[in-house]
PyMOL Python script that loads the backbone (N, CA, C, O; Angstrom):
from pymol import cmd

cmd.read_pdbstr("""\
ATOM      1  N   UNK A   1     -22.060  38.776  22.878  1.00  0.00           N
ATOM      2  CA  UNK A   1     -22.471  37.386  22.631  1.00  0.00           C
ATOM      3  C   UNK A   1     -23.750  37.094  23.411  1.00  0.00           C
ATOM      4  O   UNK A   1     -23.932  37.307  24.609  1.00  0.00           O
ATOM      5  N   UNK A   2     -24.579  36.585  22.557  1.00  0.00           N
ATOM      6  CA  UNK A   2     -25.719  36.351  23.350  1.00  0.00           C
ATOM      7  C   UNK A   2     -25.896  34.902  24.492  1.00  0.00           C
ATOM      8  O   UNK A   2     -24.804  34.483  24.875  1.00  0.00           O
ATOM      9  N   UNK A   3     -26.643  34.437  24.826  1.00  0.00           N
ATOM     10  CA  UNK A   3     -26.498  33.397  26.328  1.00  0.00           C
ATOM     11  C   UNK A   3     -26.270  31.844  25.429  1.00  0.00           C
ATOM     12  O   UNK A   3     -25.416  30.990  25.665  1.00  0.00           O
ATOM     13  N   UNK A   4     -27.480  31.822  24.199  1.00  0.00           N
ATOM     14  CA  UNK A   4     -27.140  30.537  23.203  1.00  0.00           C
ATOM     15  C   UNK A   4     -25.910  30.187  22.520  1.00  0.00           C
ATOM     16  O   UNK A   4     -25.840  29.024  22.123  1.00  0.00           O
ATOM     17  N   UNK A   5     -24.975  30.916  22.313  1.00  0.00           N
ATOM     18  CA  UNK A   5     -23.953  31.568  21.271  1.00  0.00           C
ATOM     19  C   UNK A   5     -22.819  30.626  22.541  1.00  0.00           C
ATOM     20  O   UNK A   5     -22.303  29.528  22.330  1.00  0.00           O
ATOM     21  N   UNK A   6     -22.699  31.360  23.657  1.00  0.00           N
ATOM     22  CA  UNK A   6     -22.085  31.312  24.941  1.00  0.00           C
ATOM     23  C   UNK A   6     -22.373  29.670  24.955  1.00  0.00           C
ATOM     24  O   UNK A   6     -21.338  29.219  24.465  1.00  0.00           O
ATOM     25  N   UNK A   7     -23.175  28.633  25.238  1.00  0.00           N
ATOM     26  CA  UNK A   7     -23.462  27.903  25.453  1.00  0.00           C
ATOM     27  C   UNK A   7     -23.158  26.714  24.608  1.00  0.00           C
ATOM     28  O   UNK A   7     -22.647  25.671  25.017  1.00  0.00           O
ATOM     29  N   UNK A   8     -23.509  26.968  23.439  1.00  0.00           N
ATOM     30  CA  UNK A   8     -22.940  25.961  21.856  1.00  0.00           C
ATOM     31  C   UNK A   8     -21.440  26.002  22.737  1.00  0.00           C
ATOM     32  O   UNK A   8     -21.064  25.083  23.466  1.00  0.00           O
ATOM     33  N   UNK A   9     -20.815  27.062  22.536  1.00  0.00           N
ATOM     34  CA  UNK A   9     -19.194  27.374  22.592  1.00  0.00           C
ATOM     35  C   UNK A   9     -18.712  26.284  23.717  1.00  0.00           C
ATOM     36  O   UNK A   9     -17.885  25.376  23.635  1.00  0.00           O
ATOM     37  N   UNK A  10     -19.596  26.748  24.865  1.00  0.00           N
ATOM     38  CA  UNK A  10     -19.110  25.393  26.513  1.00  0.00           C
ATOM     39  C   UNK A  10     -19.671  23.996  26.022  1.00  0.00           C
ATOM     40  O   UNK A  10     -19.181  22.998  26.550  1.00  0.00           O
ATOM     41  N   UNK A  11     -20.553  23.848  25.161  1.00  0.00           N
ATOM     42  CA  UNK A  11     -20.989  22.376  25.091  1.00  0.00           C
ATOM     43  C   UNK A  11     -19.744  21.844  23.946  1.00  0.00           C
ATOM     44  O   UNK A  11     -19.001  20.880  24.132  1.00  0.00           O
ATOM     45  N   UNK A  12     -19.745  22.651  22.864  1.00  0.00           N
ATOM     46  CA  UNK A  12     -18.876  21.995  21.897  1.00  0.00           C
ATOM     47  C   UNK A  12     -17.115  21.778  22.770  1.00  0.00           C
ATOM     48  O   UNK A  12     -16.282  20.954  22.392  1.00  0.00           O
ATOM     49  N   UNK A  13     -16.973  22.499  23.650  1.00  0.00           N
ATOM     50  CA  UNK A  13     -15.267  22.272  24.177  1.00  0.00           C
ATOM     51  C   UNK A  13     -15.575  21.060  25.427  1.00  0.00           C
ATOM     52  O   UNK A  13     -14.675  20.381  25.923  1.00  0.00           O
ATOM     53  N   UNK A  14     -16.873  20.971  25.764  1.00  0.00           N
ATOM     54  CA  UNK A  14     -16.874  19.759  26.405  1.00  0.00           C
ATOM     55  C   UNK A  14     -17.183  18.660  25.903  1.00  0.00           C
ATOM     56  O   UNK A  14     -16.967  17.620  26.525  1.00  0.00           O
ATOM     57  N   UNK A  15     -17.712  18.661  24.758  1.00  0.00           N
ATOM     58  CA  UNK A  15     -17.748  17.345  24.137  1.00  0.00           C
ATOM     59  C   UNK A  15     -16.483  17.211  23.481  1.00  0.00           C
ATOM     60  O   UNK A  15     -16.305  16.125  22.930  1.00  0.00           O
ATOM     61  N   UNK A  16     -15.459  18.149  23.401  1.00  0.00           N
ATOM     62  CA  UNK A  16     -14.439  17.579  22.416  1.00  0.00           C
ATOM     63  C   UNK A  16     -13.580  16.813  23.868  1.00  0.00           C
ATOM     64  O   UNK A  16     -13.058  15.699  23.811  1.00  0.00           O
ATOM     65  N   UNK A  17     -13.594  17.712  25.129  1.00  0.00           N
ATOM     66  CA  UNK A  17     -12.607  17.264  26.292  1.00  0.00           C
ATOM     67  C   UNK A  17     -13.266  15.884  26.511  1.00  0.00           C
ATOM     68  O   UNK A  17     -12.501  14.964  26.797  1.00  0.00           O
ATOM     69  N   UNK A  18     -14.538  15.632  26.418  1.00  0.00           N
ATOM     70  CA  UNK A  18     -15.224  14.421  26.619  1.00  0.00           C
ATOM     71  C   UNK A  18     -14.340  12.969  25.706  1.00  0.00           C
ATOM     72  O   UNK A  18     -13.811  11.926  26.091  1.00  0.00           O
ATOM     73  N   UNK A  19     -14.567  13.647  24.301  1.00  0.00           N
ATOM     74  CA  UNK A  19     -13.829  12.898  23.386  1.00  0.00           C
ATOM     75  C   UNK A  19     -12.642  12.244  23.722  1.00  0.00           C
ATOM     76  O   UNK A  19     -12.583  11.015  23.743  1.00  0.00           O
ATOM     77  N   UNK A  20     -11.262  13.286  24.107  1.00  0.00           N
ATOM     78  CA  UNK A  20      -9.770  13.569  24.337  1.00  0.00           C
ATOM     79  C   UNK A  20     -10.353  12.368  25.625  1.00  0.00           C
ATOM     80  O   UNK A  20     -10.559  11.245  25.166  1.00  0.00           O
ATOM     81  N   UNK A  21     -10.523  12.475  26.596  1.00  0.00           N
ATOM     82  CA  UNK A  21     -10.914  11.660  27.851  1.00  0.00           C
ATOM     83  C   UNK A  21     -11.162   9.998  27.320  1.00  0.00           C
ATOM     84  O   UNK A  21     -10.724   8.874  27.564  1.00  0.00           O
ATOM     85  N   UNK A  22     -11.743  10.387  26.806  1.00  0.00           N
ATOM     86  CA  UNK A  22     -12.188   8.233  26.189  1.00  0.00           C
ATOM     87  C   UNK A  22     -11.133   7.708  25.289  1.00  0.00           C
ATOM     88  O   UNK A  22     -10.883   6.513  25.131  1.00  0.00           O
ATOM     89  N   UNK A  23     -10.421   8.895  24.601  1.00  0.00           N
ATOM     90  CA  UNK A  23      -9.296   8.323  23.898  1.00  0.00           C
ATOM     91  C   UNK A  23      -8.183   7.771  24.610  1.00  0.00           C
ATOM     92  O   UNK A  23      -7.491   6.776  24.395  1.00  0.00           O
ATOM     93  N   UNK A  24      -8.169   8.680  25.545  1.00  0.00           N
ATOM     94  CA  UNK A  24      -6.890   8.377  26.505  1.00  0.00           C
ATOM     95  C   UNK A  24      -6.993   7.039  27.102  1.00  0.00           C
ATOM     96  O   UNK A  24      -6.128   6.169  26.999  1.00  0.00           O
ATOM     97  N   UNK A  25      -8.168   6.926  27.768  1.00  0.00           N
ATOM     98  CA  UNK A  25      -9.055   5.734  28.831  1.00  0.00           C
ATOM     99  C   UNK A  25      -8.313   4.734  27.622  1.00  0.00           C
ATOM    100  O   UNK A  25      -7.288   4.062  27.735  1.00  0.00           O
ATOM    101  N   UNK A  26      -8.920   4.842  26.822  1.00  0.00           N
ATOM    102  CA  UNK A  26      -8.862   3.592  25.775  1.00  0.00           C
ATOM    103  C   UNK A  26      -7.428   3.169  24.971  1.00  0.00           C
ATOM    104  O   UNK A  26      -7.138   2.098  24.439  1.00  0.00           O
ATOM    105  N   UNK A  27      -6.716   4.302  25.077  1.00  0.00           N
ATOM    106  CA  UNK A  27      -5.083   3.805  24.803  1.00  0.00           C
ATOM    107  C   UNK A  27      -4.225   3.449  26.015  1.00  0.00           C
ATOM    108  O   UNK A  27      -3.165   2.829  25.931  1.00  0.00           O
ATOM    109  N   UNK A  28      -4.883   3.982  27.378  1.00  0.00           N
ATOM    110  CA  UNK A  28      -3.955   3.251  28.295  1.00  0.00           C
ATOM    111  C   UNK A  28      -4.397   1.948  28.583  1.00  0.00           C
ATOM    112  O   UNK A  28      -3.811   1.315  29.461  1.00  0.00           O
ATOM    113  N   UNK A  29      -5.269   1.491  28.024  1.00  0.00           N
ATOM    114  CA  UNK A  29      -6.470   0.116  28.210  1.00  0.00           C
ATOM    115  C   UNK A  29      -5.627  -0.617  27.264  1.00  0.00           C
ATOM    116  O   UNK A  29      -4.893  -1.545  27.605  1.00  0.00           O
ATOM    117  N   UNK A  30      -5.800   0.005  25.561  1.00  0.00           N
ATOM    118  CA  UNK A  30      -4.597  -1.059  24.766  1.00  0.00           C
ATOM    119  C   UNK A  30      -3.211  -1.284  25.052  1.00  0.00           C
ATOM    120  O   UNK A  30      -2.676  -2.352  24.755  1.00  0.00           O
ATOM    121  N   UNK A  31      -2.589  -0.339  25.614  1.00  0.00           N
ATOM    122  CA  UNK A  31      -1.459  -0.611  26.415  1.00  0.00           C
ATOM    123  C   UNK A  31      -1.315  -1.547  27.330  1.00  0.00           C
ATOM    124  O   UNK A  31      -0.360  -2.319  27.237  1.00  0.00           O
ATOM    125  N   UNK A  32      -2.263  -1.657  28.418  1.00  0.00           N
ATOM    126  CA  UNK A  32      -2.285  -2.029  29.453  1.00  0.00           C
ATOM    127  C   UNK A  32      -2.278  -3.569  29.562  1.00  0.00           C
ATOM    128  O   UNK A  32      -1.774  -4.331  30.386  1.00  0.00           O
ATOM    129  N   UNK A  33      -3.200  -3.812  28.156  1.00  0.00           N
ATOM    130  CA  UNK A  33      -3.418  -5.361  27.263  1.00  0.00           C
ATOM    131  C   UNK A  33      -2.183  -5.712  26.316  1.00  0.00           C
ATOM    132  O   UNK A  33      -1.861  -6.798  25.833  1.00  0.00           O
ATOM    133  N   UNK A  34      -1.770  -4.828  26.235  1.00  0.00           N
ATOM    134  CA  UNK A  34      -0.509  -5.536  25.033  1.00  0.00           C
ATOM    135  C   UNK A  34       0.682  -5.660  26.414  1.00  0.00           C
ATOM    136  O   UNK A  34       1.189  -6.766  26.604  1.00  0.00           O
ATOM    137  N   UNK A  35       1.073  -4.489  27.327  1.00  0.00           N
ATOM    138  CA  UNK A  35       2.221  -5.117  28.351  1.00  0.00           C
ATOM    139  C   UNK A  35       1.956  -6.404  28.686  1.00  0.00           C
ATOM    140  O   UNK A  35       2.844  -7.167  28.306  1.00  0.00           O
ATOM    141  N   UNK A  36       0.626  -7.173  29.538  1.00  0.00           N
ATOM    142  CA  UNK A  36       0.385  -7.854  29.833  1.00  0.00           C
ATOM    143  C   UNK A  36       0.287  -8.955  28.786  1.00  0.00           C
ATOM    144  O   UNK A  36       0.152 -10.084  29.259  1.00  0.00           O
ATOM    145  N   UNK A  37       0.331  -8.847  27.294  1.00  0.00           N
ATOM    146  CA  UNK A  37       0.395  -9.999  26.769  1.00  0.00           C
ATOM    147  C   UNK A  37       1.812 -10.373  26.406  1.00  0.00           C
ATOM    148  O   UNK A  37       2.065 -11.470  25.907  1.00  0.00           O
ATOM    149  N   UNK A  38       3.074  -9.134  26.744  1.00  0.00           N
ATOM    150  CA  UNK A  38       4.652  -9.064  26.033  1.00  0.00           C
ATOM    151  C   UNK A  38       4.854 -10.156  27.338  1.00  0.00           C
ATOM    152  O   UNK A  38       5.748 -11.001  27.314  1.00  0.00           O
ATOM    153  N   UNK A  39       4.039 -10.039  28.307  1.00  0.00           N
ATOM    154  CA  UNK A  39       4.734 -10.549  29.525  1.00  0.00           C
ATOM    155  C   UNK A  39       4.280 -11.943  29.636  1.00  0.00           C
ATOM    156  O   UNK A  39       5.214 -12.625  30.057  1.00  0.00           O
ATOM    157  N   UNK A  40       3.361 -12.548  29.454  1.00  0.00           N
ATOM    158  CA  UNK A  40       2.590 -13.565  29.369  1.00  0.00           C
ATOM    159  C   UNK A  40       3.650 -14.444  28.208  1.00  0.00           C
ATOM    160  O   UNK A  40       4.219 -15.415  28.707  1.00  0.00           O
ATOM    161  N   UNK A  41       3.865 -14.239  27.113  1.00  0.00           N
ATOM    162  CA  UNK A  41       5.168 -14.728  26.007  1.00  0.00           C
ATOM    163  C   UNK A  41       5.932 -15.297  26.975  1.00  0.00           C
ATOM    164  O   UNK A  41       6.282 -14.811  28.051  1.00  0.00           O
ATOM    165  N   UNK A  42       6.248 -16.757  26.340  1.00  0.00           N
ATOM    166  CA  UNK A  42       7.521 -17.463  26.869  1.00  0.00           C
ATOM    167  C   UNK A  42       8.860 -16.723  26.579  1.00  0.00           C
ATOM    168  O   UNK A  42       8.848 -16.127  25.502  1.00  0.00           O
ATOM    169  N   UNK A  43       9.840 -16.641  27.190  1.00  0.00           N
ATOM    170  CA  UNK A  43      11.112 -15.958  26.696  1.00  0.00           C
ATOM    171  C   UNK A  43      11.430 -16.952  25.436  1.00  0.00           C
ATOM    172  O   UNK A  43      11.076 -18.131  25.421  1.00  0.00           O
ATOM    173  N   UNK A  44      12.216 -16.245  24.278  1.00  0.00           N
ATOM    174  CA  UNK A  44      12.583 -16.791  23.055  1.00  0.00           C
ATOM    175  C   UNK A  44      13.804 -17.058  22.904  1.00  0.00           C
ATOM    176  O   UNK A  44      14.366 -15.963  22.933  1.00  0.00           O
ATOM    177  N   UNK A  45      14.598 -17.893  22.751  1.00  0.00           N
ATOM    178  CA  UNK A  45      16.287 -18.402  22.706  1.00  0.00           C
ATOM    179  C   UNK A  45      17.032 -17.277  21.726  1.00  0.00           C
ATOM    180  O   UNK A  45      16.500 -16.942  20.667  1.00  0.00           O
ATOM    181  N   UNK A  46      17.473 -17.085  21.877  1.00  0.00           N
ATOM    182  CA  UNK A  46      18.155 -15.836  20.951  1.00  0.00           C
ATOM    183  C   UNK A  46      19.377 -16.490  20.146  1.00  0.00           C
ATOM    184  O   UNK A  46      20.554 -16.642  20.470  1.00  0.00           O
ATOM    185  N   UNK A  47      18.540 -16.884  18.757  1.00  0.00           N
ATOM    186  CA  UNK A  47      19.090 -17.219  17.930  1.00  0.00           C
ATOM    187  C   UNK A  47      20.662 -16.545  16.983  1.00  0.00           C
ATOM    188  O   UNK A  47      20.904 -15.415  16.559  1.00  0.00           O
ATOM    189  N   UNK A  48      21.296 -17.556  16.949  1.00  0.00           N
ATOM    190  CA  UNK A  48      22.868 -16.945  16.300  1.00  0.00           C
ATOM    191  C   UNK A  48      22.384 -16.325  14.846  1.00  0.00           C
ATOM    192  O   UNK A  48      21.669 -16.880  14.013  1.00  0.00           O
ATOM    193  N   UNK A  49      23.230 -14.465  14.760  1.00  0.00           N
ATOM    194  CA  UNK A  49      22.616 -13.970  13.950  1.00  0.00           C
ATOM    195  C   UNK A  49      23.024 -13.977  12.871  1.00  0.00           C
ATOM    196  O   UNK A  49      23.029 -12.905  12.266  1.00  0.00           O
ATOM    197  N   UNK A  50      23.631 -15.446  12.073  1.00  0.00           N
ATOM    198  CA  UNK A  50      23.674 -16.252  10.747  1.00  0.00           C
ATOM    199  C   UNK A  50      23.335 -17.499  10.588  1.00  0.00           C
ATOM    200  O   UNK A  50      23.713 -18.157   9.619  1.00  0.00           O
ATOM    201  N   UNK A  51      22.527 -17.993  11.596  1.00  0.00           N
ATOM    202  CA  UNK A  51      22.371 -19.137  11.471  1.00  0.00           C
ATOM    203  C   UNK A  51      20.777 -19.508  10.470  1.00  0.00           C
ATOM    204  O   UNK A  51      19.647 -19.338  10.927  1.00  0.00           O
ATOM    205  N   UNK A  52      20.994 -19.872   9.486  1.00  0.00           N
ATOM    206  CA  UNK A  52      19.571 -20.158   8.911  1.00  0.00           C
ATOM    207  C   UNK A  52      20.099 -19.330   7.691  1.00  0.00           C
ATOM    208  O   UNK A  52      19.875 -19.802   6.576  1.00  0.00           O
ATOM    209  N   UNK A  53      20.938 -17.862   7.809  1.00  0.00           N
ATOM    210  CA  UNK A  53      21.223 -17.522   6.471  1.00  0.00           C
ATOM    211  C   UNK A  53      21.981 -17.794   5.771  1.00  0.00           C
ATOM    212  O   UNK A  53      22.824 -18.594   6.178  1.00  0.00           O
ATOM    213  N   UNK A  54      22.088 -17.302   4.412  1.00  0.00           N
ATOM    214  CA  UNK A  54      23.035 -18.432   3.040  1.00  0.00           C
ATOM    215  C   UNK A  54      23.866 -16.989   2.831  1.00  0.00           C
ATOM    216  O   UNK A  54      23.094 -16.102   2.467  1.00  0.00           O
ATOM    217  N   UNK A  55      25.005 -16.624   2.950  1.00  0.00           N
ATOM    218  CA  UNK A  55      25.780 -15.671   2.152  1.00  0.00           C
ATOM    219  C   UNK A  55      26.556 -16.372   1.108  1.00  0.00           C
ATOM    220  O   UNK A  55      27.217 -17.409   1.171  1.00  0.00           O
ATOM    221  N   UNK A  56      26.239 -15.282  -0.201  1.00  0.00           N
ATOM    222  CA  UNK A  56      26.458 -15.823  -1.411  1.00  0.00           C
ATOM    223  C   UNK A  56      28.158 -14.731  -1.452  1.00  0.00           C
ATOM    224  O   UNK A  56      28.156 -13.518  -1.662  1.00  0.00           O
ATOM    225  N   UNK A  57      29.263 -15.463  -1.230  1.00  0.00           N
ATOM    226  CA  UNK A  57      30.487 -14.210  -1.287  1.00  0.00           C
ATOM    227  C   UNK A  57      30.856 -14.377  -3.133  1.00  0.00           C
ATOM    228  O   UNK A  57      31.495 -13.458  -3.646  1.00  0.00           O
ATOM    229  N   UNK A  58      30.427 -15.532  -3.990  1.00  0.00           N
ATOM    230  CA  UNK A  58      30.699 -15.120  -5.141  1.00  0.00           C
ATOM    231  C   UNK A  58      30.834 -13.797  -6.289  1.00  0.00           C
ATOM    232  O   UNK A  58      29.934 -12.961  -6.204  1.00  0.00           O
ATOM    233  N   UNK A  59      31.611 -13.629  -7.060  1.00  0.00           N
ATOM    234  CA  UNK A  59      31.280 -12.122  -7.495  1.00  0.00           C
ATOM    235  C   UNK A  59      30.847 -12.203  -8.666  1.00  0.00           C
ATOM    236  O   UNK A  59      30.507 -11.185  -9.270  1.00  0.00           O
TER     237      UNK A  59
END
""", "prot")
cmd.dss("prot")
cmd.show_as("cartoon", "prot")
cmd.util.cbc("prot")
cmd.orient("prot")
């Protein structure tokens, strides 16, 4: 392998690790924004689980 050949090869696996790196940064970032907004939510009354629905028992 010649020295250019060698070189493409280290630049292209560091731009992909470069890539993998900002993805990560950036999903523990949307994470980091959505915990903080589950938590920010008022707690919700936990509604009875038939209340509001119509069961039709006719046949």
């Amino acid at each position: 392998m010649d020295m250019n050949s060698i070189m493409a090869s280290q630049l292209k696996s560091l731009q992909s690790l470069v890539q993998m790196s900002v993805m990560n940064q950036s999903l523990a970032m949307e994470t980091s924004a959505m915990t903080e907004m589950l938590e920010v939510l008022p707690d919700q009354p936990v509604a009875h689980p038939t209340k509001g629905a119509s069961i039709d028992v006719t046949a």
